[in-house]
Every structure is written in C-alpha cells, then in structure tokens.
C-alpha positions in Angstrom: 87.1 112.8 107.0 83.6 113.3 108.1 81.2 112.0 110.8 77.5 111.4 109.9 74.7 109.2 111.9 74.4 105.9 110.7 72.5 104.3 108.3 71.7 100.5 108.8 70.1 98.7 105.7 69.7 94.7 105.3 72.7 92.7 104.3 73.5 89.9 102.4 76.0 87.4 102.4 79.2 87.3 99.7 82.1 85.3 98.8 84.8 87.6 99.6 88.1 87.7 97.8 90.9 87.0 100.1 93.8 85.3 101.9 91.1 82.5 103.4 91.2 84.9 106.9 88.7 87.1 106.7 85.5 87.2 106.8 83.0 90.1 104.6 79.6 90.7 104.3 77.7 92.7 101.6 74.5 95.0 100.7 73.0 97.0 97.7 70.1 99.5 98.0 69.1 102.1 95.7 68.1 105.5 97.4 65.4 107.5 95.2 65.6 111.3 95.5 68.1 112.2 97.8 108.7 102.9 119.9 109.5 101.7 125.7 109.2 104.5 127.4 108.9 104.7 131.4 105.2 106.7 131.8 105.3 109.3 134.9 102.1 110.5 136.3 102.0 114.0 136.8 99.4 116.7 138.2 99.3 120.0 136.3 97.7 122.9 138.2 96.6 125.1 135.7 98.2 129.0 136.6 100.3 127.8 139.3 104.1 127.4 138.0 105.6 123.5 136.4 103.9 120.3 137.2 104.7 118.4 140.1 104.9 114.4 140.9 101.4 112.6 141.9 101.0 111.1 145.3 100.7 107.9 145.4 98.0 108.5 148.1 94.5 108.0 146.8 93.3 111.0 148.8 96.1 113.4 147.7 95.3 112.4 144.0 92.1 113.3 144.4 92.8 116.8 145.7 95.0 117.2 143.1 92.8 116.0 140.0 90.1 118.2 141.3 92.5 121.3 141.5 93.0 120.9 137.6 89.8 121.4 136.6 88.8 123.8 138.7 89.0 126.6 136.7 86.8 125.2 133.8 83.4 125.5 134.9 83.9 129.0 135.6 85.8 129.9 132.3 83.4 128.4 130.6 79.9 128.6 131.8 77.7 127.8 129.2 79.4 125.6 126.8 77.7 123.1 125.1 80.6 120.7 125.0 83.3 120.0 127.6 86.8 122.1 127.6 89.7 119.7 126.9 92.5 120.5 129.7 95.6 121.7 128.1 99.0 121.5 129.8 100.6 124.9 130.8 104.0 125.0 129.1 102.8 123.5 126.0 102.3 126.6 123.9 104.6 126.6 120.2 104.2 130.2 119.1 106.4 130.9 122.5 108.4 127.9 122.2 107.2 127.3 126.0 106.3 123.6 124.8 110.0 123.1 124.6 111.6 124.7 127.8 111.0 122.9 131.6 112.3 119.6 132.6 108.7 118.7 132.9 108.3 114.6 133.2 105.3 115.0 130.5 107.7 116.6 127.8 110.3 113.8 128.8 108.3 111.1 128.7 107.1 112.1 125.0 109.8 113.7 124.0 108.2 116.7 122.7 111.6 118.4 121.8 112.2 116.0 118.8 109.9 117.0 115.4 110.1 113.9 113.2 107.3 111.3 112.6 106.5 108.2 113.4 108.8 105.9 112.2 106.0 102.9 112.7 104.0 102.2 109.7 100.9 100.7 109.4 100.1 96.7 108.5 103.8 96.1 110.6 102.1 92.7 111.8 99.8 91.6 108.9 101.4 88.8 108.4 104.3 87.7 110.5 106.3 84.7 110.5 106.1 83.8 114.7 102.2 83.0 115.3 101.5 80.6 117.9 98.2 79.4 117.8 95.3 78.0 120.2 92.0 77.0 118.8 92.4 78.7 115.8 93.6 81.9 117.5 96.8 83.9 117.5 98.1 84.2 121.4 101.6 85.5 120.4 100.4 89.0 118.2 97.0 90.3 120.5 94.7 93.4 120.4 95.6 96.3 122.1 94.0 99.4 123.7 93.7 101.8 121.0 91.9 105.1 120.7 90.1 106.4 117.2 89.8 109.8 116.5 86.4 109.9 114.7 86.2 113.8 114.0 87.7 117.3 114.3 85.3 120.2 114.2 86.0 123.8 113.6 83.8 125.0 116.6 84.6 128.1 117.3 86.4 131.1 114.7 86.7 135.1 115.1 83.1 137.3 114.9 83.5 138.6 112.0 85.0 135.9 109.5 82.5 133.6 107.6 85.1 131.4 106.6 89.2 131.2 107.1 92.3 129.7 105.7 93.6 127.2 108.5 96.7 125.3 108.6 98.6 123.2 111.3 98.8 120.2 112.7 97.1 117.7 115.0 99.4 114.7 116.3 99.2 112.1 118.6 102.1 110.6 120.7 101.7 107.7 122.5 104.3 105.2 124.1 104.6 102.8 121.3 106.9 105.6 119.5 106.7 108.9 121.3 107.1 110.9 117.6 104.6 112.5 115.7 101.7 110.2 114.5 99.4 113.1 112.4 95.6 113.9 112.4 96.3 116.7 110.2 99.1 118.4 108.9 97.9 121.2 106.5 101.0 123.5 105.2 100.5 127.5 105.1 101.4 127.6 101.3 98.6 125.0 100.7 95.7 126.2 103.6 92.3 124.3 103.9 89.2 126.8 103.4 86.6 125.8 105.8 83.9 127.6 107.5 82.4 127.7 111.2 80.8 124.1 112.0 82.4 122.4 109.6 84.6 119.2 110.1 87.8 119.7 109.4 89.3 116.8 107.2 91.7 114.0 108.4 94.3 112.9 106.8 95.8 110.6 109.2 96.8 108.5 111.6 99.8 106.9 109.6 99.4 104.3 112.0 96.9 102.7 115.0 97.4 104.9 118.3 98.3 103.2 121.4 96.0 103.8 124.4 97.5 102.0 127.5 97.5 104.4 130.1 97.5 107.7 128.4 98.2 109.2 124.6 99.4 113.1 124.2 97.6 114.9 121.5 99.6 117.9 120.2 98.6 120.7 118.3 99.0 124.2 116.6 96.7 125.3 114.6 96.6 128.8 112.9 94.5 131.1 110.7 96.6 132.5 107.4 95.2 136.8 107.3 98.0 137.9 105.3 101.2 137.5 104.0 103.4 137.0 106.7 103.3 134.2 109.2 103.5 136.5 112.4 100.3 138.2 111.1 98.7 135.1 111.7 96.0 134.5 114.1 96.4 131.3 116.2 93.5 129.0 116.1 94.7 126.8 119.3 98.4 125.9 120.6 99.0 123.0 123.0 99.3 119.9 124.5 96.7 117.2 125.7 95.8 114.1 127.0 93.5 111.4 127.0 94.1 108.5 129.5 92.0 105.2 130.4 91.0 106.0 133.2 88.5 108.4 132.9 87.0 107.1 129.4 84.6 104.3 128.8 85.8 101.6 126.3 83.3 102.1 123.1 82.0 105.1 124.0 82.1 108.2 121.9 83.1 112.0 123.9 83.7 115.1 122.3 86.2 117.5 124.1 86.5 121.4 122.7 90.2 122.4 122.7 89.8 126.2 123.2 92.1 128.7 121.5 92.9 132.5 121.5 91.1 132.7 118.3 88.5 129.8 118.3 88.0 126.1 119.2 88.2 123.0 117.7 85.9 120.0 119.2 87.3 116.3 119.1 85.6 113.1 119.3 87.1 110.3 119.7 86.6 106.6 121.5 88.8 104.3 123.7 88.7 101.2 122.3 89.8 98.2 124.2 91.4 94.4 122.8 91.1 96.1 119.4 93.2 95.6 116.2 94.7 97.9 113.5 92.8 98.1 109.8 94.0 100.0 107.0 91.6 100.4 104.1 92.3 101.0 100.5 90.1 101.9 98.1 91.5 101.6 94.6 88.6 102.8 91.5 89.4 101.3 87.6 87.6 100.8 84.3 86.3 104.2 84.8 83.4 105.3 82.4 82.5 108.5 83.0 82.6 110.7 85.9 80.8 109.8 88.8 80.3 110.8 92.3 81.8 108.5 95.5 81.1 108.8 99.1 83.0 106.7 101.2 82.3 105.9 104.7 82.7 103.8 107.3 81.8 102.3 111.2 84.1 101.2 113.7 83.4 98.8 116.6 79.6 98.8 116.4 79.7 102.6 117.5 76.6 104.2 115.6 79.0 107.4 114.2 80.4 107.3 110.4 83.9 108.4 109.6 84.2 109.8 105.8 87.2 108.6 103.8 86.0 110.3 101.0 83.3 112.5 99.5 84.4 113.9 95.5 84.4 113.8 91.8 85.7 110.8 90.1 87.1 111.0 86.6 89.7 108.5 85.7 91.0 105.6 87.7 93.0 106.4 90.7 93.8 105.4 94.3 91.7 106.6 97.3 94.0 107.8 100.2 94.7 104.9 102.3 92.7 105.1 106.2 93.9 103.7 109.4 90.9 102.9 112.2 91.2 101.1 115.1 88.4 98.1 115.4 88.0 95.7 118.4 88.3 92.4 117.5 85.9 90.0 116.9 83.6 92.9 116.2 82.5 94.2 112.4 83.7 97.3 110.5 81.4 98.5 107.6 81.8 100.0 104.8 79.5 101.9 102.7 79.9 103.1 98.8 77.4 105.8 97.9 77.9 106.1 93.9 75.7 108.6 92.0 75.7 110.5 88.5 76.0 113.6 90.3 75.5 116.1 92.7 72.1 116.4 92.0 71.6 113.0 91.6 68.0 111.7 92.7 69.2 107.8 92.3 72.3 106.9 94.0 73.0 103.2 95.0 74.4 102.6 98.1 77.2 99.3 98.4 77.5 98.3 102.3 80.0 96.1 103.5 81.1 94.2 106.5 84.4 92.8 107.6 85.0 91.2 110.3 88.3 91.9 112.5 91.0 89.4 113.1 94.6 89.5 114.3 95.9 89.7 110.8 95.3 88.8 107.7 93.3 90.5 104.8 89.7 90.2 102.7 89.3 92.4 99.6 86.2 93.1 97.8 85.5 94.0 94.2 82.2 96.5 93.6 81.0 96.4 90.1 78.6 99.7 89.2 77.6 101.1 85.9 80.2 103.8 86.6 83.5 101.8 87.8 85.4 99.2 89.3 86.0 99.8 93.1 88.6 97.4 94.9 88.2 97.7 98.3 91.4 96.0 100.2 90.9 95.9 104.5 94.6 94.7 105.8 94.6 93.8 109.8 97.3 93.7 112.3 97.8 93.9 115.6 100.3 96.9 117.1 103.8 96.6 117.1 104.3 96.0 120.6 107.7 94.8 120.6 109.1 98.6 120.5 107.8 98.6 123.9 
C-alpha cells in the first residue's frame, strides 16, 4: 500500500447494492493529461539492565517516562522525524527478544510465532444484536489504531536500491499472536529504493488499541547468498499506547536500525469499526491500468490497495482499515489505458460505517467490471 494527499472532487448520490444497512455515495471525473490478557505497565530505561514495575505515584512515573527518552534528542539531533523507542531485549538476530522474564514479553507472549488466529468480518453479522433506536448496543466500536504507511527512510551510503525482507506485526490484547504488516520471505525479497513506501500486505484483521498495541519487527537486507551475510535493516520491539496519541491524528515515528530506518505512520482511532474491502474486476476487455485508494475517518492521507496492470479478471487482495463509526470511508478507482495515459477517469466512493453489515458497488468502465464489496464489524471482544 501507498499514501498520497487527498484528492476531494464533488459527489453524487447512488443506489447502492446491498444488505439494506449501508449506506454509499458515488463520483465520476475525468482527469485530462495527467484473544484476555492482564496488561502490566512497565518503564524501560534504555542501557540500564531489564525493565522494572511503574509506580503507581504520578511523580515517580514521570521521572521514569522522562528517563526513557532521554537519550534521543541527543542520538539523534537533527532528524526530521521522531525516533520510535524500542525496548532493550527485543532484538531477534541475538534471540535477546526471547530471554528475561520481562512483564512486556509475558504479557504478549512474544515467545510463541504463530498468527492470529482472529479473522476479519468475525462480527458481520451475528445472531445476538440488541437494539436501541436503530442501533446495536450489544456489538460496539472499539479503539483501533490504522497503520497508514511504512517508509524505507533510511538504507546503507552506497546502495541505490536493496532486496528487503521481514516482517512487521502487531500484537495487541485481543490475541497477543502475530497480526502482519508485512511479511516478505528471503527467497521472494521486495526491490525497493530509498524513500519509497514499502507495500502492506496486512493486517489480517482490525488492531486493538485499548491501552497499548506491540509492534514487532525484523527487517533485513538480502547481499548474498547466505542469510548471516545479511545486513539487518531494524530488529525490535515497540509500542504505541493511548495515552500519548491524539484520536484522528496522523504521527510518523522512524524505527532506527543498524543499517537504516523505516518511518511509520499511523493514527489512533477511537469508537471505530472494522472494514474489509474487496475488490473483485470481470468482463475484462483489454488491459487496463487500476489505482486503488482509499481514506479512513475523514483523515486527509490515502492508503493504496493497489496500483498495476490488469489483464484478465481476477480478485484484488482483500484490505482491512479501521474507520470510526458514523464517519465515511472513500474509495477512489483511477482507471486508464495506460501508463502514459493523458485521460484517466476517476470513480470515488463513499460508505458510510456501521456496526455491521455490508454495501457493495458495481463500477462499469469501458475497460471492466469492478465489484467493490465493504464488509463491517465490530472486534471480537469476547476473547477478552
């Protein structure tokens, strides 16, 4: 996925195509030329041995939160962008991430490897709604935070491009396993050059922000044939928590490494709901081109499902974002001939988030059939 600035254009009504709970709205314009787990609060003291339990004195706390950071602003002078704190312990090359009966590796349970077991669209349509005017009280919105992008910031001097794999995960308490960003194998790396966004595959599912959310990751850049030749990209743990992020506000981090950086942006976003979009392209004439975007939450930053070549009829990969309810998510079809292309129309879409339910829509162009399908649920808070 990608991030661009947002375009706004008019918008019309249409009749959506549905289960009668959602709402959709539409535009056209042609562009000429161009799982419960106890939570522990825990101060980490970067350099200075294993983490130890928070006061519960506000005065202590205080102390103790500044002592973490302190060695930022001088490690890091004249960064443009914020360093993300990392936990000590955390590394994986070392296996350091697994040793310590730290509360922070407990409490996520960083020693187990599998994924989520939580799928998305778990309460699209449950059986046990209890209503009140109209509304479900018994399934509601959740804190959730949305990763909108992953940068490569930051890569060795003298390379122009490199060959990265890894993974970037999210654990949060609704199931402490591995809910990925990215997961890139080495036989398979992603080319990508200095600047560029690095593309998401994931979250399987919404991510849970009630308190705080661990973001892992270990990152690496493939020089050779063996794996110990490898240069590591960045290697740790994170987190975000809700107390020191705005609801509906976008902040980038940079996550520095021993051979580079990656910048995250992301957003907490509060009472929100779970979509999963799917994008689904028939009738295919000829080859076309399709850029496929979206906004979240009325936040003015795009998230790129997909930007490619279209030849025959196929599925899009599906796309998990978080939206707050009540608000609108919009999506926006760019179809063109080509690359090169000097008239592309642009298809804009708005659907409106609820509980659960879902609204479809069905794009006709000169190209292709495009069935877009936006599925809602809340989390699956019963595993807590």
């Amino acid at each position: 996925m990608a991030t661009t600035s947002r375009t706004k254009g008019k918008k019309k009504l249409a009749k959506p195509i549905d289960n009668g709970e959602g709402e959709v709205r539409r535009a056209s314009v042609v562009h000429d030329g161009g799982k419960k787990h106890a939570r522990k609060n825990v101060v980490l003291l970067c350099g200075e041995g294993p983490p130890s339990e928070l006061s519960d004195d506000d005065e202590e706390f205080a102390r103790l939160e500044a002592a973490t950071y302190r060695d930022y602003d001088c490690n890091y002078p004249a960064e443009d962008v914020d360093p993300m704190d990392i936990f000590p312990y955390s590394t994986h090359r070392d296996g350091s991430i697994y040793r310590g009966e730290y509360s922070w590796k407990k409490d996520y349970r960083v020693a187990e490897r599998n994924e989520t077991w939580i799928e998305a669209m778990m309460l699209s349509d449950p059986k046990d709604c209890m209503f009140h005017n109209g509304t479900c009280w018994m399934h509601l919105p959740w804190p959730m935070l949305q990763i909108f992008s992953l940068k490569l910031a930051k890569i060795p001097m003298d390379a122009d491009s490199v060959e990265l794999y890894g993974y970037i995960a999210t654990r949060d308490v609704l199931d402490p396993l591995l809910n990925y960003i990215v997961n890139v194998s080495r036989n398979d790396p992603i080319i990508i050059k200095q600047g560029s966004l690095i593309e998401m595959t994931g979250p399987k599912r919404g991510i849970e922000l009630c308190d705080t959310t661990l973001i892992e990751y270990d990152m690496r850049i493939k020089t050779g044939e063996q794996e110990k030749d490898d240069l590591q990209l960045i290697d740790g743990a994170s987190i975000v928590d809700d107390r020191s992020t705005a609801t509906k506000c976008l902040f980038t981090k940079r996550i520095h490494g021993d051979c580079g950086a990656v910048d995250i942006t992301v957003s907490r976003l509060d009472v929100a709901v779970e979509a999963t979009i799917e994008v689904h392209i028939s009738e295919v004439r000829s080859t076309f081109n399709l850029c496929v975007g979206y906004f979240t939450s009325g936040l003015d930053q795009e998230i790129q499902l997909f930007d490619g070549a279209i030849g025959e009829s196929r599925g899009l990969r599906r796309s998990v974002v978080a939206t707050v309810i009540d608000t609108w998510m919009d999506l926006k079809f760019k179809v063109g001939s080509g690359p090169y292309s000097n008239r592309d129309t642009e298809h804009c879409y708005s659907f409106k988030a609820i509980n659960h339910g879902w609204t479809s829509q069905l794009i006709k162009t000169e190209f292709a059939s495009i069935l877009v399908k936006v599925t809602w649920s809340t989390l699956s808070m019963s595993n807590m």
